[in-house]
BARODO-895913 format. One record per atom (N, C-alpha, C): x, y, z. Coordinates in steps of 0.05 Angstrom, whole numbers, padded with zeros to 5 digits, always signed. Example, Ala and Ser with C-alpha at 12.3 -4.5 7.8 and 13.67 -1.06 7.14 Angstrom:
2
+00264-00114+00156 +00246-00090+00156 +00264-00066+00156 +00257-00045+00142 +00273-00021+00143 +00258+00001+00157 
END
This chain:
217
-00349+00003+00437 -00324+00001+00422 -00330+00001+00392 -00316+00016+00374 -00313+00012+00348 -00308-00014+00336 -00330-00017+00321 -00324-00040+00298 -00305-00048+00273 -00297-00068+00270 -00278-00060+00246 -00289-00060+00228 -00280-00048+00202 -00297-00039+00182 -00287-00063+00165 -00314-00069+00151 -00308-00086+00131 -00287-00089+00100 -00270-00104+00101 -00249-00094+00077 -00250-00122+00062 -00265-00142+00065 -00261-00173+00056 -00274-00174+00024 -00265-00162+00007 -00282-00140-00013 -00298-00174-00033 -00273-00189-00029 -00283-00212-00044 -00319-00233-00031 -00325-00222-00016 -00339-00240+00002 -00370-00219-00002 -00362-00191-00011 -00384-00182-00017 -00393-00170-00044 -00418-00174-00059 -00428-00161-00072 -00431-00140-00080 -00413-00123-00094 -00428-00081-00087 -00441-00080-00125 -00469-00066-00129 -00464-00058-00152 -00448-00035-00154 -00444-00037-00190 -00425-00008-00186 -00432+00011-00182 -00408+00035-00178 -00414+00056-00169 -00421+00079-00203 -00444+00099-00198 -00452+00115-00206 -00419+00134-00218 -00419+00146-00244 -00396+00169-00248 -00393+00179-00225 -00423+00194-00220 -00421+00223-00208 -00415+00213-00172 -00421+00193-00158 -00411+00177-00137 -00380+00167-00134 -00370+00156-00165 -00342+00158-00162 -00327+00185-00161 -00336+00207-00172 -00317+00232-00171 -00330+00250-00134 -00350+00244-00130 -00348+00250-00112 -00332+00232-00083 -00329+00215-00079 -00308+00193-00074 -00279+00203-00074 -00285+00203-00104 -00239+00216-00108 -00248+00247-00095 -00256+00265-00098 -00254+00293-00080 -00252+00281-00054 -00275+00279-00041 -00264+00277-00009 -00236+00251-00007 -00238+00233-00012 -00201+00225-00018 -00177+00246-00012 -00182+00249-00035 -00154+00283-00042 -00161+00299-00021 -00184+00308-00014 -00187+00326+00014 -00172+00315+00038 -00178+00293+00042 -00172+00276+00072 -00144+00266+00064 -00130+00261+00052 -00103+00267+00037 -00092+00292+00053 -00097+00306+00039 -00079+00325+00053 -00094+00342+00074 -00110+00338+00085 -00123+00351+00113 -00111+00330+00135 -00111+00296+00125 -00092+00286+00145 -00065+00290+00150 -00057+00303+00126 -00021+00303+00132 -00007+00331+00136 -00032+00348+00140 -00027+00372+00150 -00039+00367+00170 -00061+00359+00187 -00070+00364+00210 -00063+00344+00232 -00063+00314+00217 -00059+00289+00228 -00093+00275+00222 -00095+00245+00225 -00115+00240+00228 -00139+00245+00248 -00130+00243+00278 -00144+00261+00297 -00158+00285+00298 -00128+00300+00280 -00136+00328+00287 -00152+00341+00259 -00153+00330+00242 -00181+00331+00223 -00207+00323+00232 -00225+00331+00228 -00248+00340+00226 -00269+00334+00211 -00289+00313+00212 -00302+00310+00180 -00311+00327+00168 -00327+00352+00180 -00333+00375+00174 -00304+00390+00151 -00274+00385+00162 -00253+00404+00143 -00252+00382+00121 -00263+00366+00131 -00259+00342+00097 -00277+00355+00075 -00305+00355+00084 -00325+00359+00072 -00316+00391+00060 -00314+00415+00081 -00303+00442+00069 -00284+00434+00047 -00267+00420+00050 -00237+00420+00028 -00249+00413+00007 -00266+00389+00003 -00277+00375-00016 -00305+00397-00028 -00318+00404-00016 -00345+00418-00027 -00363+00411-00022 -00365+00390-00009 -00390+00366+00010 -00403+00376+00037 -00432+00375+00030 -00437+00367+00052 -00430+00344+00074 -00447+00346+00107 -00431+00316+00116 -00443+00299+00106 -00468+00300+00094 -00489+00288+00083 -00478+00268+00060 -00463+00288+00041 -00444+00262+00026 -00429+00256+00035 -00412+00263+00056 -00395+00243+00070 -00411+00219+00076 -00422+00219+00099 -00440+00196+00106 -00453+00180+00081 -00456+00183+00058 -00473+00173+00041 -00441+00159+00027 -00424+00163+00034 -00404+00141+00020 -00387+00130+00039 -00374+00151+00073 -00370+00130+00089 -00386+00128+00109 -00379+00112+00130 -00388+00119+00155 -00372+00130+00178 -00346+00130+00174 -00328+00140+00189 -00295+00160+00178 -00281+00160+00198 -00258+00170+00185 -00241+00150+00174 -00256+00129+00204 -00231+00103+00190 -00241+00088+00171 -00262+00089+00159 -00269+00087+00135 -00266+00092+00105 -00257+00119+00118 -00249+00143+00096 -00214+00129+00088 -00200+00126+00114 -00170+00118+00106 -00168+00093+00101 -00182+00075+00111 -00181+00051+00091 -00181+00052+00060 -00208+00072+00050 -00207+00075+00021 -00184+00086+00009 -00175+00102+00028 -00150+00104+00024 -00129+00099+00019 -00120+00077+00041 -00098+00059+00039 -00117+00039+00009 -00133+00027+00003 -00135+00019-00020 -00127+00026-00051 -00131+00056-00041 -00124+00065-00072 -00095+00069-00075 -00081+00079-00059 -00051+00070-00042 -00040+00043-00066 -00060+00031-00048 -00045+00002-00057 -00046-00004-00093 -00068+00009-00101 -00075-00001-00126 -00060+00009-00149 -00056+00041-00135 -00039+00058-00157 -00010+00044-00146 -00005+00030-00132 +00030+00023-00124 +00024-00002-00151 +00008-00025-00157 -00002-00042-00168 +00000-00032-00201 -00012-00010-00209 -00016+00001-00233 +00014+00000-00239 +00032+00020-00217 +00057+00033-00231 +00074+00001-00232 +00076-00022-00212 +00084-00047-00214 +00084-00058-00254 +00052-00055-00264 +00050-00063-00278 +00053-00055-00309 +00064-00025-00302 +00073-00005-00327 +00099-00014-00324 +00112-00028-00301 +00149-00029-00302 +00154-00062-00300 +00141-00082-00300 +00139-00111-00298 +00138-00119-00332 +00138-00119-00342 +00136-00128-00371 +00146-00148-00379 +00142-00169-00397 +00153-00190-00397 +00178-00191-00406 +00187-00166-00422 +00223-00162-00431 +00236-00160-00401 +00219-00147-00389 +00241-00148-00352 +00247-00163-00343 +00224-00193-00349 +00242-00219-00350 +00258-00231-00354 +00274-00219-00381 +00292-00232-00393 +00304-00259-00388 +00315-00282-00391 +00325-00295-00375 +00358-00294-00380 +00374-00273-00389 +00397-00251-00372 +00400-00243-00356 +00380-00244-00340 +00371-00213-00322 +00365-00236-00293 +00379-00228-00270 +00380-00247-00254 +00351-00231-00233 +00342-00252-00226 +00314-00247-00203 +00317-00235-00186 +00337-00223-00171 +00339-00200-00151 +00343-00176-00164 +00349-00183-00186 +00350-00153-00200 +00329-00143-00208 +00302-00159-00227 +00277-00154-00237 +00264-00148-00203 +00268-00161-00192 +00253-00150-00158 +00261-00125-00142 +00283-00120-00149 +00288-00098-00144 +00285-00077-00154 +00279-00075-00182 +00273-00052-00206 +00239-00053-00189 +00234-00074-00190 +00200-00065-00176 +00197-00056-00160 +00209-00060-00138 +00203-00050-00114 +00221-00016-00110 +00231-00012-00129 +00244+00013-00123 +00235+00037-00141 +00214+00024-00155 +00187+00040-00170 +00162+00037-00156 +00164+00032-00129 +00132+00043-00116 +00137+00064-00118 +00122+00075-00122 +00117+00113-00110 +00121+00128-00077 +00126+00142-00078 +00132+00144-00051 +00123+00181-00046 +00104+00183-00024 +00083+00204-00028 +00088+00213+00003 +00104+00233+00016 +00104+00239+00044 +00083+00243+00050 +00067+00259+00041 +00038+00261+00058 +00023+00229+00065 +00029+00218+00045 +00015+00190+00059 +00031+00170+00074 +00056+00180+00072 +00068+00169+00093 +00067+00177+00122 +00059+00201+00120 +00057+00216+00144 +00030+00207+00157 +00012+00195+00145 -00018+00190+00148 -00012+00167+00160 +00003+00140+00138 -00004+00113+00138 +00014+00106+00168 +00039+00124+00172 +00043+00118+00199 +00033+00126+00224 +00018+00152+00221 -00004+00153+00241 -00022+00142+00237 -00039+00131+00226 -00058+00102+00229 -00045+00083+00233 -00020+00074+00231 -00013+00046+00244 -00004+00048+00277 -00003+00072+00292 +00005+00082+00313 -00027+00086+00331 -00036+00085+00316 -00066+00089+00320 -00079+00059+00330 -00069+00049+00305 -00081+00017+00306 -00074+00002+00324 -00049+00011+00337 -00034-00009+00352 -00051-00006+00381 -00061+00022+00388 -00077+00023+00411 -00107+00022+00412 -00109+00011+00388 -00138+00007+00376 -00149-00018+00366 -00159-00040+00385 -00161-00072+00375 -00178-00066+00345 -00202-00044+00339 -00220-00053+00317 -00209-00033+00293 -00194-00012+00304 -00171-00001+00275 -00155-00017+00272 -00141-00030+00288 -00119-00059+00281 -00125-00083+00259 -00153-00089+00266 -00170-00109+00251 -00167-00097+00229 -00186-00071+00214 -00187-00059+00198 -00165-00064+00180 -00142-00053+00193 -00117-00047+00171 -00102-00067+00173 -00103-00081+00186 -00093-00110+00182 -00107-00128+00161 -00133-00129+00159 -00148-00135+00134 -00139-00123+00107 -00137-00104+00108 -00130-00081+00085 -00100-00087+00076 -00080-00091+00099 -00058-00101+00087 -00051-00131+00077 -00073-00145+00090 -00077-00177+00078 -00078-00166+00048 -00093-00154+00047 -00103-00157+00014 -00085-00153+00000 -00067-00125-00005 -00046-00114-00006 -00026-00132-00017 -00021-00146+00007 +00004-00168+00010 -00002-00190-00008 -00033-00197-00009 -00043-00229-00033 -00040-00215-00065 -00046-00191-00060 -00036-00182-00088 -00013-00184-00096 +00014-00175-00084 +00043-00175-00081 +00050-00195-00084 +00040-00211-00069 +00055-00245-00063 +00041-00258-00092 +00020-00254-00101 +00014-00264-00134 +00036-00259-00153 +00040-00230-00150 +00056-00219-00169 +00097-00237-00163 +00104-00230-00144 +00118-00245-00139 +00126-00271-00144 +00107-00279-00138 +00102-00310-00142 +00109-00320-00177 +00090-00300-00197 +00095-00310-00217 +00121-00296-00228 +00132-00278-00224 +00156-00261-00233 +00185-00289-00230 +00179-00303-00207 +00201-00323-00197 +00199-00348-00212 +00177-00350-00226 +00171-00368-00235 +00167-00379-00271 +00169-00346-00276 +00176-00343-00302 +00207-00342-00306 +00224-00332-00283 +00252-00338-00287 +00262-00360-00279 +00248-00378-00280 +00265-00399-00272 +00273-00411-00245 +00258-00396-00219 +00263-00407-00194 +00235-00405-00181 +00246-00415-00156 +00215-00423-00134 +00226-00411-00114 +00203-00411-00094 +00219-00381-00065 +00219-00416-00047 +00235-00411-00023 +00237-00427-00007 +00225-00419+00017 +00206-00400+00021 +00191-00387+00037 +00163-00375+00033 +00144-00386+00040 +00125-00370+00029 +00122-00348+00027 +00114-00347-00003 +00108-00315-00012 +00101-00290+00004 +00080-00300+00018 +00067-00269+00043 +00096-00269+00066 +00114-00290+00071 +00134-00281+00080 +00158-00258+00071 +00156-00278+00048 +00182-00241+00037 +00152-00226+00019 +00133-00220+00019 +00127-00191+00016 +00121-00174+00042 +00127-00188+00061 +00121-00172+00088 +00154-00172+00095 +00178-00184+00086 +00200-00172+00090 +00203-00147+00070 +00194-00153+00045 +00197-00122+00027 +00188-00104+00032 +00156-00103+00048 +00143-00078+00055 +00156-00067+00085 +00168-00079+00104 +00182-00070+00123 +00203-00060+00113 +00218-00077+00099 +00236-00051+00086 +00228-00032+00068 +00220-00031+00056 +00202-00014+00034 +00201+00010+00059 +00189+00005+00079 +00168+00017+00093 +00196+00041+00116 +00207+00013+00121 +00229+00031+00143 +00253+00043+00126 +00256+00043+00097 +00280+00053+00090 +00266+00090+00083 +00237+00090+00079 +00228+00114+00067 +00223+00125+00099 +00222+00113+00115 +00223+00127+00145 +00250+00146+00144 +00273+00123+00148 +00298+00135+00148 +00309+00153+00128 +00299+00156+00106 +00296+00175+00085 +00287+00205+00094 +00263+00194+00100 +00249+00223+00108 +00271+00233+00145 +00283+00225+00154 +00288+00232+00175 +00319+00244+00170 +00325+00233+00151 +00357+00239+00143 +00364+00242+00118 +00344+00256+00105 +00354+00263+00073 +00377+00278+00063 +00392+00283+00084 +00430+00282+00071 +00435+00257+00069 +00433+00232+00076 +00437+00213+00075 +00431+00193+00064 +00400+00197+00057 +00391+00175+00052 +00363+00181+00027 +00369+00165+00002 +00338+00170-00010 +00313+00150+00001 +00290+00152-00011 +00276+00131-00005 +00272+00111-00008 +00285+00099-00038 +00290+00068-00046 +00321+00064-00037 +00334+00076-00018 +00368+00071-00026 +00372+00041-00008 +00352+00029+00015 +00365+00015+00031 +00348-00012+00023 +00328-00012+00000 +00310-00037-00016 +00334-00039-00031 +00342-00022-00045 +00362-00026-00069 +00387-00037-00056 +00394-00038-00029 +00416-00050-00018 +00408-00074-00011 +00398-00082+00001 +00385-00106+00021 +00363-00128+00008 +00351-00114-00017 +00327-00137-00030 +00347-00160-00041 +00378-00152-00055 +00382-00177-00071 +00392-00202-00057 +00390-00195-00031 +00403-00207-00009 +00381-00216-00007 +00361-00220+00002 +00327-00226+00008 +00326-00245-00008 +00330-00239-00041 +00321-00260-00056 +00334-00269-00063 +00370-00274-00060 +00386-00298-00062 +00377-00310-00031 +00376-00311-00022 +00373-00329+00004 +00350-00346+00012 +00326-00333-00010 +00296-00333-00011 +00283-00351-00038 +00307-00359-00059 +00303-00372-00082 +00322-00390-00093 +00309-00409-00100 +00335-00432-00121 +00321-00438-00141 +00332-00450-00156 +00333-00451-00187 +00307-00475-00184 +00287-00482-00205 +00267-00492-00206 +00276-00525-00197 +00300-00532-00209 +00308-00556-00206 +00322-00570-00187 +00325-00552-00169 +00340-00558-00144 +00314-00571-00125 
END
């Protein structure tokens, strides 16, 4: 049986990586990018990774060891560029204290990025995972992390305005990412109907009036 791959990034040591190691890294990325969301993850190949990219398997193997290795790094950088664009649109004027807390939460969450090919990926690896105990581990680690990032950010956004959540934090960021998650489903399945932020932008201010009171209560 497959092992889960290690994602506990805090617990290990890496020196850094070399330029010419990081750009080879982002190529096969962008390859496996869209070789998964045109082929699926199965139906790729490490060999069409390596063709797309310019690699031997030789550098494949010399940065992962697997595919599900490869989409972990994946879903990481996923997460980090969702984190970047958070932090170009979070500013401390968005705070205002005019500006009511489901509103600043919702301007955030309706500036993730939203990328079909990786949605097409990230739900076939979670379809994957579900019949897979050591891909489950994997991306279940990977979305721990994800979520301690979110739930930080969160955390202090509520706290600069003036309230406290009445639920722990990793609770409503795993209610935002299910919706986050199932409104860009229903998006993609019914786009006469529906954009990809349209059902966060309905449903979050509801989340966080029900989810926050004022510091002094």
């Amino acid at each position: 049986m497959a092992q889960p791959v290690e994602t506990d990034e805090a617990s290990v040591t890496r020196p850094p990586l070399s330029r010419k190691r990081r750009q080879t890294q982002a190529k096969l990325l962008d390859a496996a990018l869209d070789a998964f969301a045109e082929r699926g993850f199965h139906g790729t190949s490490v060999e069409e990774i390596c063709e797309r990219a310019g690699f031997s398997r030789g550098a494949f193997y010399s940065n992962y060891s697997s595919k599900t290795e490869l989409f972990i790094a994946l879903y990481h950088r996923a997460a980090e560029a969702t984190l970047d664009t958070l932090n170009a649109h979070t500013t401390p004027e968005s705070h205002a204290p005019n500006r009511d807390i489901s509103e600043v939460v919702t301007d955030m969450m309706t500036n993730i990025p939203h990328d079909r090919r990786w949605y097409l990926i990230n739900a076939e690896f979670a379809l994957h995972a579900v019949r897979n105990p050591a891909a489950a581990a994997t991306l279940a680690a990977a979305r721990r992390r994800a979520r301690a990032n979110f739930s930080a950010r969160i955390t202090r956004i509520v706290a600069q305005m003036g309230r406290k959540l009445t639920v722990p934090a990793d609770d409503i960021v795993r209610w935002l990412f299910a919706l986050n998650e199932g409104g860009v489903s229903q998006a993609y399945l019914e786009p006469n109907l529906l954009q990809p932020h349209d059902l966060t932008r309905q449903v979050t201010p509801y989340l966080l009036a029900a989810a926050t009171v004022p510091l002094n209560d």
